[in-house]
C-alpha positions in Angstrom: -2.9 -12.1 10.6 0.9 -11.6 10.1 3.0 -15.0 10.2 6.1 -15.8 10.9 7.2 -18.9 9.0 10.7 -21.1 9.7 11.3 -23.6 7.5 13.3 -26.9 8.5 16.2 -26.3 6.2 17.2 -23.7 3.9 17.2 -25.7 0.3 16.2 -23.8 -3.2 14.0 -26.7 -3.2 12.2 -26.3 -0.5 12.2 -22.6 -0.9 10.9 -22.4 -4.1 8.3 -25.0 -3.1 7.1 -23.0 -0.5 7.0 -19.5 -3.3 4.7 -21.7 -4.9 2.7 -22.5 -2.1 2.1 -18.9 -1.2 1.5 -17.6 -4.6 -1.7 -20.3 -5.3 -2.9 -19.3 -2.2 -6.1 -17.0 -2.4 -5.8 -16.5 1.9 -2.1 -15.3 1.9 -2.4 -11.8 0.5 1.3 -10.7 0.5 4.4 -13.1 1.1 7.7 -12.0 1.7 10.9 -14.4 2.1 13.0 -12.7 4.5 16.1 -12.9 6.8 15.9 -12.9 10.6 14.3 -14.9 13.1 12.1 -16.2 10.1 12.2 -17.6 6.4 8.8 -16.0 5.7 6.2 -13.4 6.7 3.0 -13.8 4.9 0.1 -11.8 5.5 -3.6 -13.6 5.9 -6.7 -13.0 5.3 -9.4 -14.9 7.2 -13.1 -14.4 7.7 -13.3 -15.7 10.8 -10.6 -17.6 13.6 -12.1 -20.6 12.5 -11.4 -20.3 9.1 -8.0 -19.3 10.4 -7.9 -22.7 12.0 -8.5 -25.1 9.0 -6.1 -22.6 6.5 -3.5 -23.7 9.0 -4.6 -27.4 8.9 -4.3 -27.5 5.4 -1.5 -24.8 4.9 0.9 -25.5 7.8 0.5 -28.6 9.6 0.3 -30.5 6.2 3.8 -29.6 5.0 6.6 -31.5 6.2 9.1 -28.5 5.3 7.5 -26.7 7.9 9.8 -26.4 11.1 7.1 -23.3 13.1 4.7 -21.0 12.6 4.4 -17.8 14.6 0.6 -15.9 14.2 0.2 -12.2 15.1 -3.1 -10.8 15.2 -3.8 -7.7 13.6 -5.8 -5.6 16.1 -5.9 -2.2 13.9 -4.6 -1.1 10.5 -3.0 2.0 11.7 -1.1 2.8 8.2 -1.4 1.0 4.9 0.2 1.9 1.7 2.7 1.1 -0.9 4.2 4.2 -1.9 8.3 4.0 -2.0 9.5 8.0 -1.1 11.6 7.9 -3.9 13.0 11.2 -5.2 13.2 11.8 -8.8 16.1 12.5 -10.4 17.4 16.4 -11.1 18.4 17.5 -14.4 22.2 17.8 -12.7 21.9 14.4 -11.6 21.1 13.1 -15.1 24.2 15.0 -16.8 
């Protein structure tokens, strides 16, 4: 699942509470804090939509800091990667 996370209020605080949370979490396989219509996307793994269910009992609904939570189902991987295209420097560029 990708979701989109607000938060109630934008305070380091409660940011770097919620970093926290993400990164001891063994379902949420890549967080990002980002700008937008949300304060995070996280990516989640579940085995099943149950499990789904009770990660967002204990993830979500349990944290006061937590203003909504928008869930979009993956329905295919079409590309997955983490190359950057990043061109390598010339010799003229390094001169």
């Amino acid at each position: 699942m990708l979701v989109l996370v607000s938060l109630e209020r934008e305070r380091s605080d409660i940011i770097d509470r919620f970093k926290k949370a993400i990164k001891s979490s063994a379902e949420v396989v890549n967080g990002f804090y980002v700008t937008g219509d949300a304060d995070f996307v996280l990516y989640i793994t579940a085995r099943t939509m149950e499990d789904y269910e009770q990660f967002t009992r204990r993830f979500f609904y349990e944290n006061p800091d937590i203003k909504g939570v928008k869930t979009m189902v993956i329905m295919d991987r079409v590309k997955a990667g983490f190359a950057v295209p990043i061109e390598a420097p010339s010799e003229d560029q390094l001169k």
